[in-house]
Biopython code that builds the backbone (N, CA, C, O; Angstrom):
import numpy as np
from Bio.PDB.StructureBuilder import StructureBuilder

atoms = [
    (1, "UNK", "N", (-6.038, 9.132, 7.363)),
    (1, "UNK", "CA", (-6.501, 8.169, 6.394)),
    (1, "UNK", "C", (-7.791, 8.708, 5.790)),
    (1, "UNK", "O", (-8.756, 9.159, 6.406)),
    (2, "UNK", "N", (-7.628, 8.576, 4.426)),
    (2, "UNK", "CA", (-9.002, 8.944, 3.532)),
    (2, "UNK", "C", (-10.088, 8.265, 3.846)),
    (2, "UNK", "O", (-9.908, 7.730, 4.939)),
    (3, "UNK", "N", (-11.789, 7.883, 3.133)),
    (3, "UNK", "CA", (-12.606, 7.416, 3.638)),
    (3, "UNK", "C", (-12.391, 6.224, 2.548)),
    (3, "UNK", "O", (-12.745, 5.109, 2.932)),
    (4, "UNK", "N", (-11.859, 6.327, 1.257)),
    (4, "UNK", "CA", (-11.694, 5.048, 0.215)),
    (4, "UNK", "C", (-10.164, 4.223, 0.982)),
    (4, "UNK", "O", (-10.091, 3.002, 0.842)),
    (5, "UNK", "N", (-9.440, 4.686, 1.472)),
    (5, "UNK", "CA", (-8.556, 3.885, 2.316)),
    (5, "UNK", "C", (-9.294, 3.054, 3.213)),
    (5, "UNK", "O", (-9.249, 1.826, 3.144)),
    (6, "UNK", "N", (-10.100, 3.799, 4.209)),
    (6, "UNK", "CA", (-10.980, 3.118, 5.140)),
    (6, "UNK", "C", (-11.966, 1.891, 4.479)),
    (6, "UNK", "O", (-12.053, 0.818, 5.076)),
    (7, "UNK", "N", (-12.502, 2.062, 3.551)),
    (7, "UNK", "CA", (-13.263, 1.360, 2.889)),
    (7, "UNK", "C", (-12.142, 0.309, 2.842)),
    (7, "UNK", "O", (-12.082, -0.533, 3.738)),
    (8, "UNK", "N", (-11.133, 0.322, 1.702)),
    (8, "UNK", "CA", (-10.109, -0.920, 1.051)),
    (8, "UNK", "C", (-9.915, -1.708, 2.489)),
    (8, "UNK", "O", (-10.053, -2.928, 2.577)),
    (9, "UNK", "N", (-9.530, -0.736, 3.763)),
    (9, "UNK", "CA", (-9.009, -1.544, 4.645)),
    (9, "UNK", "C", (-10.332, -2.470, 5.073)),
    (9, "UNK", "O", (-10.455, -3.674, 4.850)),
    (10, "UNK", "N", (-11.027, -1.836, 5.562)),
    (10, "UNK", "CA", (-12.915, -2.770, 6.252)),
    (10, "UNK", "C", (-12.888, -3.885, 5.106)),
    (10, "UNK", "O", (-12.386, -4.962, 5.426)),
    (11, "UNK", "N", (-13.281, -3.767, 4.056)),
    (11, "UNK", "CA", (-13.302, -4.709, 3.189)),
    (11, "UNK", "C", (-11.997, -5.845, 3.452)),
    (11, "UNK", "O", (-12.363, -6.918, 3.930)),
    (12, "UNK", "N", (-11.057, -5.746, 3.278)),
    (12, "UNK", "CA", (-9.876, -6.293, 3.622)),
    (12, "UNK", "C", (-9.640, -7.495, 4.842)),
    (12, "UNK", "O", (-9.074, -8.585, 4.759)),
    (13, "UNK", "N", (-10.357, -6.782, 6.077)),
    (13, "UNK", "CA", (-10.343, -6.967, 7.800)),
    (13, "UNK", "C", (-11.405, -7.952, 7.552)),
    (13, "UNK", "O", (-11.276, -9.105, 7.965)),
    (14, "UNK", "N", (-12.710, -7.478, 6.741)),
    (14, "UNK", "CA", (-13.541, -8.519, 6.624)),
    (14, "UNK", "C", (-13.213, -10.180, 5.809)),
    (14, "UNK", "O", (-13.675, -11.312, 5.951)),
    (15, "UNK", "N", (-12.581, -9.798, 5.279)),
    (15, "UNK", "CA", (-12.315, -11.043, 4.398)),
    (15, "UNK", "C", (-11.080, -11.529, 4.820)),
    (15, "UNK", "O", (-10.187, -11.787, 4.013)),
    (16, "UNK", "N", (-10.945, -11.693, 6.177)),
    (16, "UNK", "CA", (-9.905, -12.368, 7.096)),
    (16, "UNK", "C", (-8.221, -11.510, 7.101)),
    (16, "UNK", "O", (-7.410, -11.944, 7.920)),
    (17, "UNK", "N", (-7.874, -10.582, 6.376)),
    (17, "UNK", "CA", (-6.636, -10.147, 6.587)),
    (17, "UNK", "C", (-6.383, -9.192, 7.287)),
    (17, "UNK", "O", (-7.181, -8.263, 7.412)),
    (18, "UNK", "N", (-4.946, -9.241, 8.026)),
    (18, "UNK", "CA", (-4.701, -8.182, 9.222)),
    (18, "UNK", "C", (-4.609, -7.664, 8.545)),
    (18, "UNK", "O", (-4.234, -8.213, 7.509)),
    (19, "UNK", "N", (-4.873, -6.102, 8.513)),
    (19, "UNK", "CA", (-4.639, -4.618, 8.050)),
    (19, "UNK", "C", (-4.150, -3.560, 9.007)),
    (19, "UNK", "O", (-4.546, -3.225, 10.124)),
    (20, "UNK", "N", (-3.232, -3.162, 8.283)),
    (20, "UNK", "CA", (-2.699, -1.848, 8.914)),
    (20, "UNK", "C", (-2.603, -0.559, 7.597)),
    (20, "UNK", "O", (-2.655, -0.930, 6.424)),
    (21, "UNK", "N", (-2.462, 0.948, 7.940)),
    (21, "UNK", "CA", (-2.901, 1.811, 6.915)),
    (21, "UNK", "C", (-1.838, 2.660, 7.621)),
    (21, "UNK", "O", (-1.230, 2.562, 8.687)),
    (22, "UNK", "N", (-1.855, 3.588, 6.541)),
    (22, "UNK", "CA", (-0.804, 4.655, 6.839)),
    (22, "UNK", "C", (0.524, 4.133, 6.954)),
    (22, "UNK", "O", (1.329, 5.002, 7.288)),
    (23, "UNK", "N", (1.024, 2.966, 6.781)),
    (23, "UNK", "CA", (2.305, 3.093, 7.126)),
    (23, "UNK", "C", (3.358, 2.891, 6.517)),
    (23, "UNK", "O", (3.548, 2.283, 5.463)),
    (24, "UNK", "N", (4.347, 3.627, 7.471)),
    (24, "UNK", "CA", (5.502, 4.612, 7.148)),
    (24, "UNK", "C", (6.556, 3.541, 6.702)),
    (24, "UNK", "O", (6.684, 2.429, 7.214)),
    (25, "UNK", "N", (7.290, 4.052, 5.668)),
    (25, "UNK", "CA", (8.442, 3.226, 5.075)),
    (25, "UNK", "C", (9.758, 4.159, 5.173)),
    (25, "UNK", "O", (10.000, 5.010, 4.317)),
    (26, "UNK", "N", (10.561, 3.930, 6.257)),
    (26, "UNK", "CA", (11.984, 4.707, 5.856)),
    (26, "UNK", "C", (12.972, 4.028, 5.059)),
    (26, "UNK", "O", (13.207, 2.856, 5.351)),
    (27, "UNK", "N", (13.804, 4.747, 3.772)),
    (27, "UNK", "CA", (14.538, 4.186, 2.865)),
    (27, "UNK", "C", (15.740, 5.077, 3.434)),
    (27, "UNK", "O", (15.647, 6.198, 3.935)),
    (28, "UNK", "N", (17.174, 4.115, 3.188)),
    (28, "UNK", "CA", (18.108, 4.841, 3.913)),
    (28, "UNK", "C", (18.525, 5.673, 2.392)),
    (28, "UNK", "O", (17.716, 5.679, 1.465)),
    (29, "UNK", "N", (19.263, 6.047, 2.331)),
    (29, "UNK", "CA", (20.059, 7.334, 1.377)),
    (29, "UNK", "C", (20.270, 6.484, 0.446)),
    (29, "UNK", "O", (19.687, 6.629, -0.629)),
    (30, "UNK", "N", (21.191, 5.361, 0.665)),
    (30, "UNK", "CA", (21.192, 4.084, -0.539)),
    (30, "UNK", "C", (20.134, 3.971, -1.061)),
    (30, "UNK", "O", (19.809, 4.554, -2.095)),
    (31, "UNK", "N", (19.653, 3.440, -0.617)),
    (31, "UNK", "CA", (18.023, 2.762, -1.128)),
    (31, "UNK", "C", (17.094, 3.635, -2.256)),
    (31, "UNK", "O", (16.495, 3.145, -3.213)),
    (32, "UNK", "N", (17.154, 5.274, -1.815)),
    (32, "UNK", "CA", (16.827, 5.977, -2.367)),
    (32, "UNK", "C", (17.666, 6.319, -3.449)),
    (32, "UNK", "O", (17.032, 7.135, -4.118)),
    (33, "UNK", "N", (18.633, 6.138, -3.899)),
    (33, "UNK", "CA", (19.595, 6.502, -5.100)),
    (33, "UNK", "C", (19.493, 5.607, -5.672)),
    (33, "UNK", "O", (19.623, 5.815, -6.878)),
    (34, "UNK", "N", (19.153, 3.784, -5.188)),
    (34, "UNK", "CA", (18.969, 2.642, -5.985)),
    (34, "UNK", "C", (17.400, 2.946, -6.836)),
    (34, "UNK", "O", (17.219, 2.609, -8.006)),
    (35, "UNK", "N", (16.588, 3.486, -6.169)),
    (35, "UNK", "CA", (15.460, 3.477, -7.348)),
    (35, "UNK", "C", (15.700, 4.689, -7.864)),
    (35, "UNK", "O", (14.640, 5.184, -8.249)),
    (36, "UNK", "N", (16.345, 5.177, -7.989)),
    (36, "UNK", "CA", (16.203, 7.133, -8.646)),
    (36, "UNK", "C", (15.742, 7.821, -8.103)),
    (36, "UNK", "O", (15.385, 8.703, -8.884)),
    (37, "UNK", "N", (15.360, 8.134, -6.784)),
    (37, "UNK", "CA", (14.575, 9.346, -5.974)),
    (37, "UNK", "C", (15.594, 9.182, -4.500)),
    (37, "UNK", "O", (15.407, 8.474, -3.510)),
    (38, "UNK", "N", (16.817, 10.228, -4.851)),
    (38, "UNK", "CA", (17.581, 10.575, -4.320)),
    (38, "UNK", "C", (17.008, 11.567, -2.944)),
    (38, "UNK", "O", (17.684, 11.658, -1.919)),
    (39, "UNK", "N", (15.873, 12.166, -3.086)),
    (39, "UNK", "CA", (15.497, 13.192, -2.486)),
    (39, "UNK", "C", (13.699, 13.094, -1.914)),
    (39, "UNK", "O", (12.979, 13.950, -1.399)),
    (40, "UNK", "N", (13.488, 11.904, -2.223)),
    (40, "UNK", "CA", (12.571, 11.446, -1.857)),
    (40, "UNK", "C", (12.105, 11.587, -0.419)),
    (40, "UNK", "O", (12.610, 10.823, 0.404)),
    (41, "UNK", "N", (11.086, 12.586, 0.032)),
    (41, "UNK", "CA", (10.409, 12.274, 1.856)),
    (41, "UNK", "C", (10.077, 10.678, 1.909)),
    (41, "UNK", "O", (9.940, 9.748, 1.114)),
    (42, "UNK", "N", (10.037, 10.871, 3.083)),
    (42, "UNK", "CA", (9.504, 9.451, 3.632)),
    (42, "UNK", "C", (8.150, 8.673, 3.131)),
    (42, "UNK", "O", (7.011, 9.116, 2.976)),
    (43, "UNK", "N", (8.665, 7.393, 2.940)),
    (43, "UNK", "CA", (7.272, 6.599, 1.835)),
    (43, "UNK", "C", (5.869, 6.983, 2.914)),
    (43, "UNK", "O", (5.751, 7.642, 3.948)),
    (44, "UNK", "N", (4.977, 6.224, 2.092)),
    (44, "UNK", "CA", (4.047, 5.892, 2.820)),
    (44, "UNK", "C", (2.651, 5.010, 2.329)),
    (44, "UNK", "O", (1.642, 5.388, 1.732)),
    (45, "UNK", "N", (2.888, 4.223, 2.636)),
    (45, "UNK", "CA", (1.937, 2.631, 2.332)),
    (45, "UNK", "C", (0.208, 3.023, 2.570)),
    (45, "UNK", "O", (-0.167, 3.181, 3.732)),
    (46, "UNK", "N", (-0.362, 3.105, 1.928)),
    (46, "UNK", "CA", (-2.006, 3.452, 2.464)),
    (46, "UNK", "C", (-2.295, 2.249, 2.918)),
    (46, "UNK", "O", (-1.968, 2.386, 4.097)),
    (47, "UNK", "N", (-2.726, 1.026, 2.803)),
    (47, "UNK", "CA", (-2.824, -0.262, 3.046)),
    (47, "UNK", "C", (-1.856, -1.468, 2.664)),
    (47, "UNK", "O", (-1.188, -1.857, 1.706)),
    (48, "UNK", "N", (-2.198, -1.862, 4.083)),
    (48, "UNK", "CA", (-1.136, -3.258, 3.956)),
    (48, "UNK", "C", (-1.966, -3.948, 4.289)),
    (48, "UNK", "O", (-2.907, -3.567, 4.985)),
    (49, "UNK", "N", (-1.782, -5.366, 3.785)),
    (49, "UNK", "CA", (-2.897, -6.404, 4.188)),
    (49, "UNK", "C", (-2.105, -7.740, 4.239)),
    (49, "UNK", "O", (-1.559, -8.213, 3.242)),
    (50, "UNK", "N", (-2.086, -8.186, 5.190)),
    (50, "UNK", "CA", (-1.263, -9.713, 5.522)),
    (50, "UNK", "C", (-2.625, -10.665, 5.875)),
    (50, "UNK", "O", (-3.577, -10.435, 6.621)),
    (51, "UNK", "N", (-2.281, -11.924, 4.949)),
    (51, "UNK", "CA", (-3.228, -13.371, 5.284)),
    (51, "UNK", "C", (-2.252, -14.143, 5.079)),
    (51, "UNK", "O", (-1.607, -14.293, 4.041)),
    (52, "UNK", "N", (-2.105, -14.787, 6.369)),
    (52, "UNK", "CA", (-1.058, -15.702, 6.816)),
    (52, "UNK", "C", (-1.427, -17.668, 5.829)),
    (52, "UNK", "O", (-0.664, -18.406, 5.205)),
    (53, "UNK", "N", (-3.117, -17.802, 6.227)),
    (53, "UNK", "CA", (-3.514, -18.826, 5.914)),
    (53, "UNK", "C", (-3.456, -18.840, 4.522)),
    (53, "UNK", "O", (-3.582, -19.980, 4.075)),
    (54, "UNK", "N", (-3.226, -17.484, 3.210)),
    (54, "UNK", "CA", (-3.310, -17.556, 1.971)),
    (54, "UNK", "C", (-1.706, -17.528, 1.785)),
    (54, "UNK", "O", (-1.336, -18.011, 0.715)),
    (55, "UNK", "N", (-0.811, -17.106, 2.535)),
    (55, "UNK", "CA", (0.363, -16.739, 2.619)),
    (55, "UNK", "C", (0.249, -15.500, 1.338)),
    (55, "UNK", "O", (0.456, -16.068, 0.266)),
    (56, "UNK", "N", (0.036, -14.295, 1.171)),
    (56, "UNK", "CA", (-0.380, -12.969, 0.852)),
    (56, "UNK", "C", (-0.316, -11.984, 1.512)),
    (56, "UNK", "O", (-1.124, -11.734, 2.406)),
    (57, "UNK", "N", (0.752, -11.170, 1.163)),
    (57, "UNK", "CA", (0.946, -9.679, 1.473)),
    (57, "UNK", "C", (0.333, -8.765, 0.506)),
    (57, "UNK", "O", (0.565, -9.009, -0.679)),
    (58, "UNK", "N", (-0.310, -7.891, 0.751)),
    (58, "UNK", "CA", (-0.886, -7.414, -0.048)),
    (58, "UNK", "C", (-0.326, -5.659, 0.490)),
    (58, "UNK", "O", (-0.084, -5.327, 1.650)),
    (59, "UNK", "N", (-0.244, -4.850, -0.640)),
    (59, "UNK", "CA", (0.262, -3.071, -0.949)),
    (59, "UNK", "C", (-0.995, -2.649, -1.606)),
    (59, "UNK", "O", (-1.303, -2.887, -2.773)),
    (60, "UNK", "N", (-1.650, -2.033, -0.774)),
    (60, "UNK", "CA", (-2.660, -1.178, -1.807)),
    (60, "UNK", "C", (-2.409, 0.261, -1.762)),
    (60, "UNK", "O", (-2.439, 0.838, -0.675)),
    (61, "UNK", "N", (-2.110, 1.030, -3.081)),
    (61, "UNK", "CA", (-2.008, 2.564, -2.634)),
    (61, "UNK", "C", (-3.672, 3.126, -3.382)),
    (61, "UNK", "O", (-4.113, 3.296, -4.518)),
    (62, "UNK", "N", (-4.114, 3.243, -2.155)),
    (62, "UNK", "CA", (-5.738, 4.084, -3.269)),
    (62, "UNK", "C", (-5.420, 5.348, -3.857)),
    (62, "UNK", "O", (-4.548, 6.209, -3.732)),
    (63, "UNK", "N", (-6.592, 5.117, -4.644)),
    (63, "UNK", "CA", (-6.521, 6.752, -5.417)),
    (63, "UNK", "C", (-7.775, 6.707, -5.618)),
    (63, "UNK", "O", (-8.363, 5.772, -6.160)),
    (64, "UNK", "N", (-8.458, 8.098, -5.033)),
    (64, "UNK", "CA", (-9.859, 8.502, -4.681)),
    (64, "UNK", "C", (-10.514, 9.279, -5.675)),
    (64, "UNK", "O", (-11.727, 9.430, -5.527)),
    (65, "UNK", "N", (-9.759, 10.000, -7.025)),
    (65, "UNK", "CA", (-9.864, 10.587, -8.049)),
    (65, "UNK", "C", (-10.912, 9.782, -9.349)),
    (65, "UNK", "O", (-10.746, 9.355, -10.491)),
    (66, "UNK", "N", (-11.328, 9.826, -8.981)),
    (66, "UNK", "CA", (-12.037, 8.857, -10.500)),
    (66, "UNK", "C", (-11.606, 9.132, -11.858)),
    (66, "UNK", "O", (-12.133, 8.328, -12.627)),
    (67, "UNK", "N", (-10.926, 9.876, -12.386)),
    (67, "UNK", "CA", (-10.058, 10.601, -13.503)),
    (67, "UNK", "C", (-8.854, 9.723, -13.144)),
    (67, "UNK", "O", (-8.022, 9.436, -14.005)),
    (68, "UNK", "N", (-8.784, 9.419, -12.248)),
    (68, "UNK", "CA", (-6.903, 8.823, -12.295)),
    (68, "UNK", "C", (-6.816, 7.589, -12.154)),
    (68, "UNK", "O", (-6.945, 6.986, -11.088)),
    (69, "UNK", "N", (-6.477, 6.888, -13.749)),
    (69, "UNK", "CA", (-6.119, 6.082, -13.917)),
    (69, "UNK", "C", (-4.541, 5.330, -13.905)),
    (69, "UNK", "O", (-3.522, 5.866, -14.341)),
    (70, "UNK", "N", (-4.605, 4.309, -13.449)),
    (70, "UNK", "CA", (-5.581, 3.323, -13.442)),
    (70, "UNK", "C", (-5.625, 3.692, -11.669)),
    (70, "UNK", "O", (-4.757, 4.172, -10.940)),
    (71, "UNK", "N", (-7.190, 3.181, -11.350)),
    (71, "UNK", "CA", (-6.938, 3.757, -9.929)),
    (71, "UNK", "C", (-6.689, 2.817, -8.930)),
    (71, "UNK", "O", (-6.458, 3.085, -7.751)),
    (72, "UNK", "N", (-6.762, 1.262, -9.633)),
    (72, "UNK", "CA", (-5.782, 0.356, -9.020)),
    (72, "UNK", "C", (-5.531, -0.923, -9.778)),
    (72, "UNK", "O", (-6.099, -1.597, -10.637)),
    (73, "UNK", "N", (-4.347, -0.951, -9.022)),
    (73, "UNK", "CA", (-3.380, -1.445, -9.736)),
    (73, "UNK", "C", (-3.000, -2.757, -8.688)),
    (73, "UNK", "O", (-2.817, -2.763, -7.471)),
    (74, "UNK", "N", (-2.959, -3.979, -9.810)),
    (74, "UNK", "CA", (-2.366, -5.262, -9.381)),
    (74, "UNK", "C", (-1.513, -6.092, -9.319)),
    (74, "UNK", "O", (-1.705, -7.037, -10.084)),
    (75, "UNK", "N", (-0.572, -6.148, -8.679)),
    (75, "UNK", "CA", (1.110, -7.027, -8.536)),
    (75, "UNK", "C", (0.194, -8.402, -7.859)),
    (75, "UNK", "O", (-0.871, -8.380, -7.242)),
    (76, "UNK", "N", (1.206, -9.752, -8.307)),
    (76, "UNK", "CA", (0.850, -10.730, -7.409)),
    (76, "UNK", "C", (2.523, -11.179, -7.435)),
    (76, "UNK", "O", (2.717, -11.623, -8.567)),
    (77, "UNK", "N", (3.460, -11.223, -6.853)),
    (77, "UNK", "CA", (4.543, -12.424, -6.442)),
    (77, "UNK", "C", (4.761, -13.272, -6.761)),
    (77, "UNK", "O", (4.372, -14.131, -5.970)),
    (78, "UNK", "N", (5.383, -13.781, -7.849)),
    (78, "UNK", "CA", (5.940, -15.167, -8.554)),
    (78, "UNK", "C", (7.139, -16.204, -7.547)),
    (78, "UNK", "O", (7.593, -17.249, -8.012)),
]
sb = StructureBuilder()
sb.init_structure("model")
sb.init_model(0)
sb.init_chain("A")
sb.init_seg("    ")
for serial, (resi, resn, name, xyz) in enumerate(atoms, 1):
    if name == "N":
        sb.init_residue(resn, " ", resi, " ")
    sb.init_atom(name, np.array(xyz, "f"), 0.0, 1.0, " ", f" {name:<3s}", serial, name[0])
structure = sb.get_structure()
C-alpha cells in the first residue's frame, strides 16, 4: 500500500468507517468478457470503506500523480 492510500484509509477509520486496502477482486472468465477485459489479471481495490450506521460502501482507487486527472473520482448509489 502507497502512503496516499494510507492517508485515504486513516482519514476514513477516523471518521467511523471500517477500512480495508489492497483488496483483491477475482472475476471468473465470464465476468471478464461481460465488461470487455477478457484477459484482465486479478482486480485490485486500494480502499474499501464500509459505514454500516450511514449504510455506505465506499471504492476508492487513489492516484498519487498530481498530473492525473481526475485523481478522484465520485459514484454514490441510487
Amino acid at each position: 500500500m502507497d502512503s496516499f492510500e494510507q492517508v485515504v484509509a486513516t482519514i476514513l477509520g477516523r471518521n467511523g468507517y471500517w477500512v480495508r486496502t489492497s483488496v483483491k477482486v477475482a472475476l471468473t472468465p465470464d465476468e471478464k468478457r461481460e465488461i470487455g477485459r477478457p484477459s484482465a489479471p486479478r482486480w485490485e481495490l486500494d480502499v474499501v470503506a464500509y459505514s454500516g450506521s450511514r449504510n455506505e460502501l465506499l471504492v476508492v482507487e487513489c492516484k498519487s500523480y498530481l498530473d492525473s486527472l481526475p485523481a478522484v473520482r465520485h459514484y454514490r448509489a441510487r
